[in-house]
N, C-alpha and C positions, 0 to 999 in steps of 0.2 A: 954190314953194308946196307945202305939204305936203296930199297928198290923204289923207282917212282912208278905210281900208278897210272893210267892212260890217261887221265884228267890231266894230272900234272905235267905228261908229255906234252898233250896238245897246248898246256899253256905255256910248254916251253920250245912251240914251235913245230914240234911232230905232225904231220899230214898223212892221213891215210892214204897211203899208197898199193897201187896194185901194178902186179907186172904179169901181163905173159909169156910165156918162155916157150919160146919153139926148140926143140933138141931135136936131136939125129938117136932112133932106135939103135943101142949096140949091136943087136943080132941085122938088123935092116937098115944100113945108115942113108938110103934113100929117101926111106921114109920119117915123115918128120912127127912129132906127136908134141901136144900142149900140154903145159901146168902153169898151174894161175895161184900166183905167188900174190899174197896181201899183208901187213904190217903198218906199223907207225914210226915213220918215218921225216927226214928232213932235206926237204930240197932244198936248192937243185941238186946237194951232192951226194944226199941217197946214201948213207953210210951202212945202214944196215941191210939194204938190196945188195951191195957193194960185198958185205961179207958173207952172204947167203950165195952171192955169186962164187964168190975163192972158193966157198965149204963146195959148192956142186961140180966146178973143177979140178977141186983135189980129189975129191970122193967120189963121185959118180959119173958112170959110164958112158952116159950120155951125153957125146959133143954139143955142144951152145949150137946154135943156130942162130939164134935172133931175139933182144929181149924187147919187146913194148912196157912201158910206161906212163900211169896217170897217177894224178894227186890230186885229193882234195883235203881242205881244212874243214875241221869239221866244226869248229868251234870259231866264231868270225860277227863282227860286228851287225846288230840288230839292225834290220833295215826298215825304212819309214817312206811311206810310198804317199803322197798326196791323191786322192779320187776327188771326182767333180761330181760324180751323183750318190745316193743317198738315198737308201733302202728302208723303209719303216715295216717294220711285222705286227700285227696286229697277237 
């Protein structure tokens, strides 16, 4: 089985994403506590958030509460910015 390395993810579309996840403490389900979940992944439909979510549902005690979600590409077309002035160093 061939693994792609994270180069080859991102050129095949993968964005680093990061989520927060608010859960409910087992023993305190009032109170709510964060973890900050980050990967390579592919919006908008997140497949791999997607199944890090089912694994922390099936297996852990901690009811969901709320996830947040960003993405950025990390890898993305050079950009070329025209200036009007013009700095000489001596």
């Amino acid at each position: 089985m061939h693994v792609a390395t994270q180069m080859q993810r991102q050129l095949q579309g993968y964005r680093l994403t990061t989520a927060e996840i608010l859960y409910h403490l087992p023993d305190h389900p009032a109170v709510l506590q964060s973890y900050v979940w980050q990967e390579l992944d592919i919006a908008p439909g997140y497949p791999v958030l997607h199944r890090f979510l089912e694994f922390w549902r099936r297996e852990i005690e901690g009811r969901l509460h709320s996830v947040r979600v960003a993405s950025v590409g990390l890898i993305s077309p050079a950009e070329w910015r025209h200036t009007e002035h013009l700095a000489h160093l001596n």
